[in-house]
C-alpha positions as CSV (number, residue, x, y, z in Angstrom):
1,X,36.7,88.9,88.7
2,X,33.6,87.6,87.1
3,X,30.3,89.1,88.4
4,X,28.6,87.4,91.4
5,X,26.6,84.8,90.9
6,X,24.4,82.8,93.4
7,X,27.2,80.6,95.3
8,X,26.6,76.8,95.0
9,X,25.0,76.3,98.7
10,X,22.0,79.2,97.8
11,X,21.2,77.2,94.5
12,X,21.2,73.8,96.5
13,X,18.8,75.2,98.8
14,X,16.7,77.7,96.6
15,X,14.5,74.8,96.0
16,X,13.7,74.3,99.2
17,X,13.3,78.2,99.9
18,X,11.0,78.8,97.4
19,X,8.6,75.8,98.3
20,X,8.3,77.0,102.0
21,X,5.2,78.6,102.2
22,X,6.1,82.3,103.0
23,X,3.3,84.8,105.0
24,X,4.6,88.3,104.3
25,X,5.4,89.7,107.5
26,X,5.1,93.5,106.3
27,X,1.1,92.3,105.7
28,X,0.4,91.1,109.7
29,X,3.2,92.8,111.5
30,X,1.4,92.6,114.8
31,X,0.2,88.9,114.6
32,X,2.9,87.6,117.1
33,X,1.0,84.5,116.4
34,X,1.8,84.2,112.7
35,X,5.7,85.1,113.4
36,X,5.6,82.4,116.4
37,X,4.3,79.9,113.6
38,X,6.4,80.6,111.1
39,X,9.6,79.9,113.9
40,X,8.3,76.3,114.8
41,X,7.4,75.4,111.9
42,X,11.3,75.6,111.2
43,X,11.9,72.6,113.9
44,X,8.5,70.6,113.1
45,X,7.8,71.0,109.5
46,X,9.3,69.1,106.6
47,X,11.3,66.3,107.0
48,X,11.3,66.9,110.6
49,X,7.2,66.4,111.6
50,X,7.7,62.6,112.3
51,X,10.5,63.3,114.6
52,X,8.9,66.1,116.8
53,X,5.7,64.1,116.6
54,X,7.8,61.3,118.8
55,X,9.3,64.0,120.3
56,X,5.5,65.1,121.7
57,X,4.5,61.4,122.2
58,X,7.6,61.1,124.5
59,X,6.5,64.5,126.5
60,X,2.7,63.2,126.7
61,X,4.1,60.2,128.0
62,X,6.3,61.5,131.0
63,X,3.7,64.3,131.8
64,X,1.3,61.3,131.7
65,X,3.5,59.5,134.4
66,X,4.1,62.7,136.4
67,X,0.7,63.5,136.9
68,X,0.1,60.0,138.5
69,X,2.5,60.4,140.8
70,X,0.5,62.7,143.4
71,X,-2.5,60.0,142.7
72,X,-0.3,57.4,144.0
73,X,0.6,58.8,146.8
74,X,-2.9,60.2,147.8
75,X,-4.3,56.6,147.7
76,X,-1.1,56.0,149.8
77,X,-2.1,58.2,152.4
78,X,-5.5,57.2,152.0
79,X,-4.2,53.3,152.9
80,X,-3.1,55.1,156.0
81,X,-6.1,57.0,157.1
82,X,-8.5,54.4,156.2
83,X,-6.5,51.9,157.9
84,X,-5.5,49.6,155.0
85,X,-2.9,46.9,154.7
86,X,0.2,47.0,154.7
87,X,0.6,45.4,151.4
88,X,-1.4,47.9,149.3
89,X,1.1,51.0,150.9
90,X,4.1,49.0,149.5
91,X,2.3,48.9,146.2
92,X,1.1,52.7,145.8
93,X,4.6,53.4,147.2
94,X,6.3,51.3,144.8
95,X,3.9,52.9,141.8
96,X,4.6,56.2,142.5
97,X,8.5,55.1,142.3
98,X,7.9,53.3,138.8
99,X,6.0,56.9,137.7
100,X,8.9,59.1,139.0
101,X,11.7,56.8,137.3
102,X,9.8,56.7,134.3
103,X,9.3,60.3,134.0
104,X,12.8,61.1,133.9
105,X,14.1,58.6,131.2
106,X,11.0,59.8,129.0
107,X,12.3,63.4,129.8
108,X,15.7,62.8,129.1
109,X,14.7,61.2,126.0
110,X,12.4,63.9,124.7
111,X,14.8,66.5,125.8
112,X,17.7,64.7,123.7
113,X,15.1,65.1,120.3
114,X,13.9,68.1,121.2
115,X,17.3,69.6,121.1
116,X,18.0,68.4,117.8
117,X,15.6,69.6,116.2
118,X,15.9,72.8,117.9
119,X,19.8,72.9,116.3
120,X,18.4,71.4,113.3
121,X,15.9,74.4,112.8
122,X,18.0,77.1,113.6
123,X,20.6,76.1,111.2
124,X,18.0,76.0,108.4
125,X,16.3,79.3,109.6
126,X,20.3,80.4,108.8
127,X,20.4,78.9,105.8
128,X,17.4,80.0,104.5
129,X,18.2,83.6,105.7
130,X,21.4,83.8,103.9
131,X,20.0,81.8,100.9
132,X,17.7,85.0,100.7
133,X,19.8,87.2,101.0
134,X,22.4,85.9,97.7
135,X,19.0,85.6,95.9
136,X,18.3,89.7,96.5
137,X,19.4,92.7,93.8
138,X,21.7,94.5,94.7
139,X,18.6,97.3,95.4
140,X,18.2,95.9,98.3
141,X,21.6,95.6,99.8
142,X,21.9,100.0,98.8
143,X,18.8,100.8,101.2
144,X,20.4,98.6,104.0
145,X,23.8,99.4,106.1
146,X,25.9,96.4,106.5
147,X,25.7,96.6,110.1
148,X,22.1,96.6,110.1
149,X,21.8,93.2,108.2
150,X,24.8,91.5,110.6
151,X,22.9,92.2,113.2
152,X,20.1,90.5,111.7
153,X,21.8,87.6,110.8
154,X,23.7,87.9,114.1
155,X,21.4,89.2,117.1
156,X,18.0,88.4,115.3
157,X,18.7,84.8,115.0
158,X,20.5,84.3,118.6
159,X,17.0,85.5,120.1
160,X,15.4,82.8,117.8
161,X,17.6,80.3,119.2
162,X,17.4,80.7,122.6
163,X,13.6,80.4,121.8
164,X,14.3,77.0,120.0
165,X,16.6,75.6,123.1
166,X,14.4,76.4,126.3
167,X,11.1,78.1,125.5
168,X,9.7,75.3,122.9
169,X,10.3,72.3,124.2
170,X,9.1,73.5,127.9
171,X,6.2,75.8,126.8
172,X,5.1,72.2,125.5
173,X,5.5,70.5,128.0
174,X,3.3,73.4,130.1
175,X,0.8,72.8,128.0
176,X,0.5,68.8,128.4
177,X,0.6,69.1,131.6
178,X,-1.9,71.8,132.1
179,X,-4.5,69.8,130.2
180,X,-4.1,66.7,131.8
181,X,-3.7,67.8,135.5
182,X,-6.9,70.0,134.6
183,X,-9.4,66.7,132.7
184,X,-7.7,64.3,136.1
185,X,-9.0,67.0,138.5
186,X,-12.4,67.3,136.8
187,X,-12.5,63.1,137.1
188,X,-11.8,63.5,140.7
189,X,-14.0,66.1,141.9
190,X,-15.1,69.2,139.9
191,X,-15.6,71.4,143.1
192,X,-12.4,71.5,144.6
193,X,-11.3,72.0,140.7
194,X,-12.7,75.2,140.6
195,X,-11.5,75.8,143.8
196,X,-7.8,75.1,142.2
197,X,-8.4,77.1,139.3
198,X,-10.1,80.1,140.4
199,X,-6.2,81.6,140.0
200,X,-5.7,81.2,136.4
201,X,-8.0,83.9,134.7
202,X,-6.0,86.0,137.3
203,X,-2.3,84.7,135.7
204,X,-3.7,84.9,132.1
205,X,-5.1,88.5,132.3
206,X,-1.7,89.4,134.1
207,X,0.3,87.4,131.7
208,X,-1.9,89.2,128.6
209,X,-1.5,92.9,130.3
210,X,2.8,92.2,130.5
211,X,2.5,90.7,126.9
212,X,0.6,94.0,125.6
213,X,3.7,96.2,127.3
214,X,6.8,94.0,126.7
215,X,6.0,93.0,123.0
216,X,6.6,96.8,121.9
217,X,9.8,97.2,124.1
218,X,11.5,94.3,123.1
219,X,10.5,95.2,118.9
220,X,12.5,98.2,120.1
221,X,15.3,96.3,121.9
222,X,16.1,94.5,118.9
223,X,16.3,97.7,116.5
224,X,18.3,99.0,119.4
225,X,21.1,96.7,118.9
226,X,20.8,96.6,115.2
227,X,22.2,100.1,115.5
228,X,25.0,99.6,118.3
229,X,25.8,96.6,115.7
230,X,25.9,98.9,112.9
231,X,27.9,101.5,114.2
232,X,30.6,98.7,116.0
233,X,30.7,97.3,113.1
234,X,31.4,100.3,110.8
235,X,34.0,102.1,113.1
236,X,35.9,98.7,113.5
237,X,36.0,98.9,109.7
238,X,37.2,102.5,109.4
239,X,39.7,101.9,112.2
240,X,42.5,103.0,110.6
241,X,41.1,106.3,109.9
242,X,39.8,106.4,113.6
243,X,43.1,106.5,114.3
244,X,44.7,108.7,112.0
245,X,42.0,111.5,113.0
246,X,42.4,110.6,116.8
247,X,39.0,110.3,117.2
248,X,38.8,106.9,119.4
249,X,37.1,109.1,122.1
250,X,34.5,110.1,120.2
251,X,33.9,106.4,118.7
252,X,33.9,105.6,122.1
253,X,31.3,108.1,123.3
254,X,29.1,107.6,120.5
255,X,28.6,103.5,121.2
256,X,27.9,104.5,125.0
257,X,25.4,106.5,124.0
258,X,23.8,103.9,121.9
259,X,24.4,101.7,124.3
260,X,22.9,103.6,126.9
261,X,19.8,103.6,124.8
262,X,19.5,99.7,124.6
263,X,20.2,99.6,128.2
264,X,17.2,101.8,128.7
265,X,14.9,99.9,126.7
266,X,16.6,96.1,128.0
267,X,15.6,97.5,131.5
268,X,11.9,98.3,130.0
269,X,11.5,95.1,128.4
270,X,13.1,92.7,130.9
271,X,11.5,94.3,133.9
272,X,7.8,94.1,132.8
273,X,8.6,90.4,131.6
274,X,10.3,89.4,134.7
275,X,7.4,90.7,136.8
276,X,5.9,87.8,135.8
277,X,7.7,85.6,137.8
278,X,7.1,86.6,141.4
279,X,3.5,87.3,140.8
280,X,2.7,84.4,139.0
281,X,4.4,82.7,142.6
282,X,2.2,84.8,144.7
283,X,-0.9,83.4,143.0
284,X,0.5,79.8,142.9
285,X,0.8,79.7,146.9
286,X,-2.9,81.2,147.1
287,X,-4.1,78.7,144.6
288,X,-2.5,75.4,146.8
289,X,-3.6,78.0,150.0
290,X,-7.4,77.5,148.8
291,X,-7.1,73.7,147.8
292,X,-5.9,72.8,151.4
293,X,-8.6,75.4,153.2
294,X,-11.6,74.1,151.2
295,X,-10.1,70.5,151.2
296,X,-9.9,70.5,155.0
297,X,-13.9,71.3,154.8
298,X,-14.5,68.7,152.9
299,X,-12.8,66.0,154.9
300,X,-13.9,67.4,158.3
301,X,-17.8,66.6,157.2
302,X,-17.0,63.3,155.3
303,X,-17.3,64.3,151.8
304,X,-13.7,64.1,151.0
305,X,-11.1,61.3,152.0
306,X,-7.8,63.1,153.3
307,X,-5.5,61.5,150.5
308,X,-7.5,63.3,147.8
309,X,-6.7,66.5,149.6
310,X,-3.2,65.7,149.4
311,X,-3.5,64.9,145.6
312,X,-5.1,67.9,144.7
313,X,-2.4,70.0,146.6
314,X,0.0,68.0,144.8
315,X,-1.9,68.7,141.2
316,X,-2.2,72.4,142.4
317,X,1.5,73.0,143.1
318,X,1.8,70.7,139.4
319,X,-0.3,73.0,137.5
320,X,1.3,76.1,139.0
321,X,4.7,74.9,137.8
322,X,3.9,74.7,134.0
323,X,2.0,78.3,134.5
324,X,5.2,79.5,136.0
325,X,7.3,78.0,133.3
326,X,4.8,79.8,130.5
327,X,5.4,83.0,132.9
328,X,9.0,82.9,133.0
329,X,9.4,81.9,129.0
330,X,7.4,85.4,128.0
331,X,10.4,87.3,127.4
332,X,12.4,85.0,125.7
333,X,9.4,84.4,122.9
334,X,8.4,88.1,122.5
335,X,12.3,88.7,122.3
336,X,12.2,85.1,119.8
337,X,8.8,87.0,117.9
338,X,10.8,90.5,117.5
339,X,14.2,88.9,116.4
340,X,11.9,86.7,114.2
341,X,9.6,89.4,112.6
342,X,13.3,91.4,111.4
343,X,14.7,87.9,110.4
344,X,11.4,86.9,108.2
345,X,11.5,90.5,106.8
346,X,14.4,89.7,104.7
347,X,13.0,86.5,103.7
348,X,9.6,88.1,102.4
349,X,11.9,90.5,100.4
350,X,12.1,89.9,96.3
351,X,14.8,90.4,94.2
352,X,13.6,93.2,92.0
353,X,15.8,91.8,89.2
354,X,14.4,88.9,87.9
355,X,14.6,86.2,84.9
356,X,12.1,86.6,82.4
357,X,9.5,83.4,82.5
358,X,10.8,82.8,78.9
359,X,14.7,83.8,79.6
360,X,17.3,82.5,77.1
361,X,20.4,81.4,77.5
362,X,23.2,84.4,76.2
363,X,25.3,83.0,73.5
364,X,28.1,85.5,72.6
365,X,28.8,86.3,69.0
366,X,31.7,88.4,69.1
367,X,30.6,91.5,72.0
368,X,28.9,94.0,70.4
369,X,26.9,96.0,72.5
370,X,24.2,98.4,72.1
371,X,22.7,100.7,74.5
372,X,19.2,102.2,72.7
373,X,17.5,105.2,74.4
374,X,18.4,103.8,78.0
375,X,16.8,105.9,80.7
376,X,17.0,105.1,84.5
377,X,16.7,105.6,87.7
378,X,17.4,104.2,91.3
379,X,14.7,105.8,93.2
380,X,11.4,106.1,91.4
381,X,11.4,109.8,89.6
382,X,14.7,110.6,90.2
383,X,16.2,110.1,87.0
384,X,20.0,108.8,87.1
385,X,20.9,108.2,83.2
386,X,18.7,109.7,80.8
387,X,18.1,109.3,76.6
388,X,21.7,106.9,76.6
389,X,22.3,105.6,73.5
390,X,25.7,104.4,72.3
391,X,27.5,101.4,70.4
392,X,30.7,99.3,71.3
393,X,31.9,97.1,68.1
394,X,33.4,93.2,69.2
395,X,36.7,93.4,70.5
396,X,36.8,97.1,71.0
397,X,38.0,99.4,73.8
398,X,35.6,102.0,75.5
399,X,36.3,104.5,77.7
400,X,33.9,106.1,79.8
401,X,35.1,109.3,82.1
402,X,33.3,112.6,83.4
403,X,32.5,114.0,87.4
404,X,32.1,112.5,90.0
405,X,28.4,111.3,90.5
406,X,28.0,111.8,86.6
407,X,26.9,108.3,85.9
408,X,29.7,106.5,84.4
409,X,29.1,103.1,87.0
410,X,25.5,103.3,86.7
411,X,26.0,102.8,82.5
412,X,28.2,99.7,83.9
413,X,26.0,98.5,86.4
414,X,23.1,98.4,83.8
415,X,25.3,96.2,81.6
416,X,25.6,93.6,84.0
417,X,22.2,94.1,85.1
418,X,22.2,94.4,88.5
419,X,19.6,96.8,87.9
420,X,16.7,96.9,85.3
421,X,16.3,99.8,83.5
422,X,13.1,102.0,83.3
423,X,13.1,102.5,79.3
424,X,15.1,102.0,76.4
425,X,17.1,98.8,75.1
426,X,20.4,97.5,76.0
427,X,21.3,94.4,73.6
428,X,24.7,92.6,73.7
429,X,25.2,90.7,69.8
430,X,21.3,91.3,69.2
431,X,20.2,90.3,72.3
432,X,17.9,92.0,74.8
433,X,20.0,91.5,77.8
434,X,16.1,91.7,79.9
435,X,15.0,88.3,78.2
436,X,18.9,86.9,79.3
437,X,19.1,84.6,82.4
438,X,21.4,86.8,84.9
439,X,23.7,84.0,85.4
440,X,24.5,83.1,81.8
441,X,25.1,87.1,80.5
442,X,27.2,87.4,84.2
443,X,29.6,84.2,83.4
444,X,30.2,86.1,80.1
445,X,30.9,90.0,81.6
446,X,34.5,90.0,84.2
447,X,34.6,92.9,86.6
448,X,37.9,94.8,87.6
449,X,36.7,97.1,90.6
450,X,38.9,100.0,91.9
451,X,38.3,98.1,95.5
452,X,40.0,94.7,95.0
453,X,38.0,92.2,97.3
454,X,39.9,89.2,98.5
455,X,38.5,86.5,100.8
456,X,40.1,85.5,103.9
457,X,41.2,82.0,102.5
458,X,44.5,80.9,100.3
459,X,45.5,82.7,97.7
460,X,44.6,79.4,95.5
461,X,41.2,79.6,97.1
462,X,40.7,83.4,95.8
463,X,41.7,82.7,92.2
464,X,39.4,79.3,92.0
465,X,37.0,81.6,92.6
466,X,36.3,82.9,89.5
467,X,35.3,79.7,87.8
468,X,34.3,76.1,89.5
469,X,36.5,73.6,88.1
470,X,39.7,75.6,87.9
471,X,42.8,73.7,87.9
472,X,46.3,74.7,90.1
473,X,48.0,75.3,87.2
474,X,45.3,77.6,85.0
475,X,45.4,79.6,88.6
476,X,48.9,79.8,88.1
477,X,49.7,80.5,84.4
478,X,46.4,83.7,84.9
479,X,48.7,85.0,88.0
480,X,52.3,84.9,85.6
481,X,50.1,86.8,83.0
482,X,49.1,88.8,85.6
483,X,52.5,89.9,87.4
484,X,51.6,88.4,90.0
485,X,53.2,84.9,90.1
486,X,57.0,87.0,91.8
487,X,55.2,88.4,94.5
488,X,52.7,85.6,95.1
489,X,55.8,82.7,95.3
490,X,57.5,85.7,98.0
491,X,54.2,85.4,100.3
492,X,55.3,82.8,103.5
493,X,53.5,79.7,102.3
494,X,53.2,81.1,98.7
495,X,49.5,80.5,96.9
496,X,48.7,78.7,100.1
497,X,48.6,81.9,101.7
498,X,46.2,82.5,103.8
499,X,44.7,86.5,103.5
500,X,43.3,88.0,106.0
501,X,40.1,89.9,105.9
502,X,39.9,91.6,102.1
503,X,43.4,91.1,101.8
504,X,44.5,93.5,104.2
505,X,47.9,91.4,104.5
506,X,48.9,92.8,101.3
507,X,49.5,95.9,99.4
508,X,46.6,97.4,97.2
509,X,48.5,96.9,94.1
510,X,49.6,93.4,95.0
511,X,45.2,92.7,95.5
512,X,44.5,94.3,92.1
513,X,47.0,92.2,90.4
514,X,45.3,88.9,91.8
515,X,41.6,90.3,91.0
516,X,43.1,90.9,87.6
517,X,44.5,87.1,87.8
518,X,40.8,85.9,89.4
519,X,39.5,87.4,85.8
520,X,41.7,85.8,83.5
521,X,41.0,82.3,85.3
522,X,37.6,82.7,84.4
523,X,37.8,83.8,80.9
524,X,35.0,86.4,80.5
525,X,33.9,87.4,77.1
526,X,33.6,91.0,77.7
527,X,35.4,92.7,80.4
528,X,34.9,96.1,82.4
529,X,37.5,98.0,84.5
530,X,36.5,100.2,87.1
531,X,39.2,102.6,88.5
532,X,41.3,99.5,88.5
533,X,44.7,101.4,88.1
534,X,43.9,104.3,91.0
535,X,45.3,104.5,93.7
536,X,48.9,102.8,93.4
537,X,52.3,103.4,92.6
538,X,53.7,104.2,89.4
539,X,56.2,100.5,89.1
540,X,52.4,99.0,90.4
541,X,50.3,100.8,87.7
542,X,52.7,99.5,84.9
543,X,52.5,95.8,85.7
544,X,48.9,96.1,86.8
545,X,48.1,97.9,82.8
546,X,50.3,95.2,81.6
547,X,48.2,92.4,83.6
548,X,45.2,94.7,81.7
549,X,46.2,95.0,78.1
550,X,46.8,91.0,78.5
551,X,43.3,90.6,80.0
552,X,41.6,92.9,77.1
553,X,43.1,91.4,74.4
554,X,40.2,90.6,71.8
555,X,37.4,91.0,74.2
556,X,35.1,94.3,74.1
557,X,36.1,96.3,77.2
558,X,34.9,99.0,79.1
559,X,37.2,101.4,81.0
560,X,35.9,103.8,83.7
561,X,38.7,106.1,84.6
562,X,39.4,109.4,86.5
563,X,42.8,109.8,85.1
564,X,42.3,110.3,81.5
565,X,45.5,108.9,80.4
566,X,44.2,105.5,80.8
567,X,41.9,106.0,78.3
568,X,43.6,107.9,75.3
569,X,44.1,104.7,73.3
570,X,40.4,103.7,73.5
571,X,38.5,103.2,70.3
572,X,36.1,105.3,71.5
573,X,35.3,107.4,74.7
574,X,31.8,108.6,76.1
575,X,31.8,111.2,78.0
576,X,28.9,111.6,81.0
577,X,27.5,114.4,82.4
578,X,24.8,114.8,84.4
579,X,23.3,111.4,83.3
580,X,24.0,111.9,79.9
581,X,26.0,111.0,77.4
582,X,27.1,114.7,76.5
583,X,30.0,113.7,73.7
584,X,31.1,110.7,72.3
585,X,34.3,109.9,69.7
586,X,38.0,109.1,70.1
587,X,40.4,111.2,72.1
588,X,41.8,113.2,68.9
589,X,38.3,113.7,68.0
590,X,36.6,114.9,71.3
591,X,40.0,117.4,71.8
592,X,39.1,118.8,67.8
593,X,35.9,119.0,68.9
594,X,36.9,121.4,72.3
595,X,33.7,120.6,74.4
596,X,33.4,119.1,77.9
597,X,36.4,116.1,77.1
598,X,38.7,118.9,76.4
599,X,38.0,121.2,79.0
600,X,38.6,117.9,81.8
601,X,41.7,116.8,79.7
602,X,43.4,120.3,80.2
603,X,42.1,120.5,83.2
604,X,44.8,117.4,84.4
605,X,47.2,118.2,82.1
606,X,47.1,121.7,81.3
607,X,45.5,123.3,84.7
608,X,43.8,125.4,81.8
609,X,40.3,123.7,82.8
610,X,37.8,125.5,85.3
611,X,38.5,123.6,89.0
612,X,34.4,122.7,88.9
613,X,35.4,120.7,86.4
614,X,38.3,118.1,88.0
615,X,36.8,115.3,89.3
């Protein structure tokens, strides 16, 4: 299988990704405003602005015509104190009908767009996520359990959509309606205004106050259920040995203890969010409370006409409603702003292997490589690999054995650059591989791994893989020269098997052999083997090394290997140590030579060797 490279979607939409305008959220973590930006900018930037610019002309609109709803109906009522006609009731009557029929089919309207653009944005705050995520190093991915980043990708963005279906579109709508009830009442009469508002510094200091306590809690809610996600996720993956160890109890335990901790910190959160609601209430029935008291004194001496009164108590209860709205919406945007602040995270990451700005092209010559002087290290001044220096002629075979933790898939990870390396050279036919584009050395380097990875899709599907374009019958002849045409043609639908998760459906030899099949369909120039024969039966390991020596033939190779046999026939073996290459020569040589080869080689085949030495 040919190294990873970004898959066809990230590249479509890396051009996009990099033009968004980024604000690292490591650099204002507490500026819940910035995050809250950054969401709707998602469903009313780009290519969307002209639609949610309708979208907020509609809402104007139908807040416009709700508002004069109570107006009609106070100079209703006014018609009726003031002893007017007949005719004009009919008429204020009939307006407030128009208003209130009006103002649904502009909701309904502005609801419809709002909701697309709410789907519309989520799906590109996914795709943009995920985009991300194919353009990281695989640095990034080693500091970060998988369950961690599902629930990212998982939990994060459900919060962010719930905050996209209800809180965004209604918060808006609070807001229209706030301002225009507030300028109409002003027009009318500024007194009994102030008499209307004198409740909202109240809501906003309470509404700041729950803010200041809920925004913490539900940060921690949110890394709560990243680790229920990331234990779930790992024990459903080591199920089997769950099983074999009879330790489903204690799976079980542990996850209600986790769960009991996002239970504790869910009842924080929601609680001092949801307090909101009834006190918010309270004040709304003492705000319409005042209106009527003070609006009663002003009709009883003359300086208000009764149908006013009923307006105001009618703008009061309408100005409460939005406030409410706002109130009730708290917990589903700080929940939206602390799913969105892990979410954006990932997005302000950088791959830490990059192209050079001057990167050429590789263009193989044959496949020597060269390592010069190569030290390096994962974490900074912990060395890994140290003073490396080795050659590998075109079409030769290379060993590389030692421990366990020694270095040998560091030496190989380096080659494919999936991590730079802090001094020294590494040149493949001349060329520094650092001044190589990553996707042009990676086409050119296949990659057996002692963990064959199949996708759940056809068996078709999972050799096509390897290289865009690949026809049925290429898939087929890499499979025969594979050994694994037989076994494939046995499966129930044949190559348009379906496997199931990694290929679980079939036997670990059987997934090597179509890795190894994956890697002749794409037709690397240099090739590297990683454990690829352990773990399988001895009939397995003979058509998977014949697969092998079919795959290797003419390309430089590089074999990492436990079990020394596999390696005896190489043209030359390095052996690691410690992060060093300690020896270095063919087998015949390095057992003359009696040093550290020899001591592991009679250590398997002997049991002459020291047991600190068996890997």
């Amino acid at each position: 299988m040919t190294a990873a490279t970004q898959p066809a979607a990230a590249i479509t939409l890396k051009a996009k990704l990099d033009k968004r305008k980024r604000v690292p959220v490591t650099d204002r973590k507490g500026d819940t405003t910035v995050i809250l930006r950054r969401l709707v900018s998602y469903m009313a930037g780009g290519a969307s602005r002209p639609r949610f610019v309708r979208a907020l002309l509609l809402r104007l609109t139908a807040v416009i015509l709700l508002i004069a709803i109570p107006f009609f109906t106070g100079q209703a009522m006014n018609v009726v104190t003031g002893g007017g006609t007949l005719t004009w009731l009919y008429i204020y009557a009939g307006l407030a009908l128009v208003a209130g029929v009006s103002y649904l089919v502009l909701s309904i309207l502005g609801e419809r767009v709002f909701a697309d653009l709410a789907t519309q944005g989520l799906a590109r705050l996914q795709q943009d996520l995920f985009t991300r995520m194919q353009q990281l190093s695989l640095s990034f991915f080693d500091r970060q359990p998988l369950g961690e980043l599902m629930s990212r990708v998982t939990n994060d963005t459900e919060t962010v959509s719930l905050f996209y279906e209800s809180a965004v579109s209604q918060i808006i709508r609070a807001l229209f309606q706030i301002t225009v009830i507030v300028a109409v009442m002003l027009l009318i009469n500024w007194a009994l205004t102030i008499v209307a508002l004198v409740m909202v510094p109240v809501m906003l200091v309470v509404t700041a106050v729950i803010e200041r306590v809920s925004t913490p809690a539900f940060a921690k809610l949110q890394e709560e259920l990243g680790k229920v996600t990331g234990f779930q996720e790992e024990t459903i993956s080591g199920q089997k040995v769950i099983i074999s160890s009879s330790r489903q109890e204690w799976a079980s335990d542990n996850s209600d203890e986790l769960a009991g901790g996002v239970f504790d910190v869910a009842t924080k959160a929601f609680f001092t969010s949801l307090l909101q609601f009834p006190l918010t209430q309270m004040m709304t029935m003492l705000q319409i409370v005042a209106v009527l008291g003070v609006g009663a004194l002003m009709v009883l001496d003359g300086s208000l006409e009764f149908g006013t009164v009923l307006a105001f108590a009618g703008y009061a209860a309408l100005l409460s409603s939005p406030l409410s709205d706002i109130a009730n919406l708290t917990a589903t945007t700080l929940n939206a702003v602390a799913g969105g602040r892990r979410v954006f995270a990932i997005m302000d990451e950088h791959p830490t292997v990059v192209d050079a700005p001057d990167a050429a092209e590789f263009v193989f010559q044959g496949g020597q490589v060269a390592f010069e002087d190569v030290d390096f290290s994962y974490v900074p001044g912990r060395q890994i690999l140290k003073h490396n220096s080795f050659a590998a002629q075109p079409g030769q075979m290379i060993g590389i054995c030692g421990p366990t933790g020694a270095g040998k898939s560091t030496v190989i990870n380096l080659l494919t650059r999936y991590y730079d390396i802090d001094s020294g050279t590494i040149r493949i036919d001349g060329q520094d591989i650092s001044q190589l584009t990553q996707e042009s050395l990676r086409k050119q380097i296949g990659v057996v791994l002692q963990e064959a990875f199949l996708f759940s899709d056809t068996v078709m599907n999972n050799l096509k893989y390897a290289r865009e374009g690949a026809t049925d019958e290429e898939c087929i002849a890499a499979a025969k020269q594979a050994n694994a045409h037989d076994f494939i043609m046995n499966l129930p639908q044949g190559y348009d098997t379906v496997m199931t998760e990694r290929g679980a459906n079939l036997s670990q030899g059987q997934r090597q052999m179509i890795t190894i099949a994956r890697a002749m369909v794409a037709n690397p120039k240099l090739l590297v083997l990683d454990e690829a024969t352990s773990n399988v039966d001895t009939r397995t390991e003979k058509l998977i090394q014949e697969g092998l020596q079919r795959l290797m033939a003419g390309k430089t190779s590089f074999v990492i290997a436990h079990r020394l046999s596999t390696i005896r026939s190489a043209h030359k073996i390095l052996v690691v140590n410690g992060g060093e290459i300690e020896e270095q020569g063919t087998h015949d040589e390095l057992m003359a030579a009696r040093g550290f080869y020899y001591r592991l080689y009679m250590s398997q085949f002997k049991g002459k060797g020291p047991a600190s030495q068996v890997d």
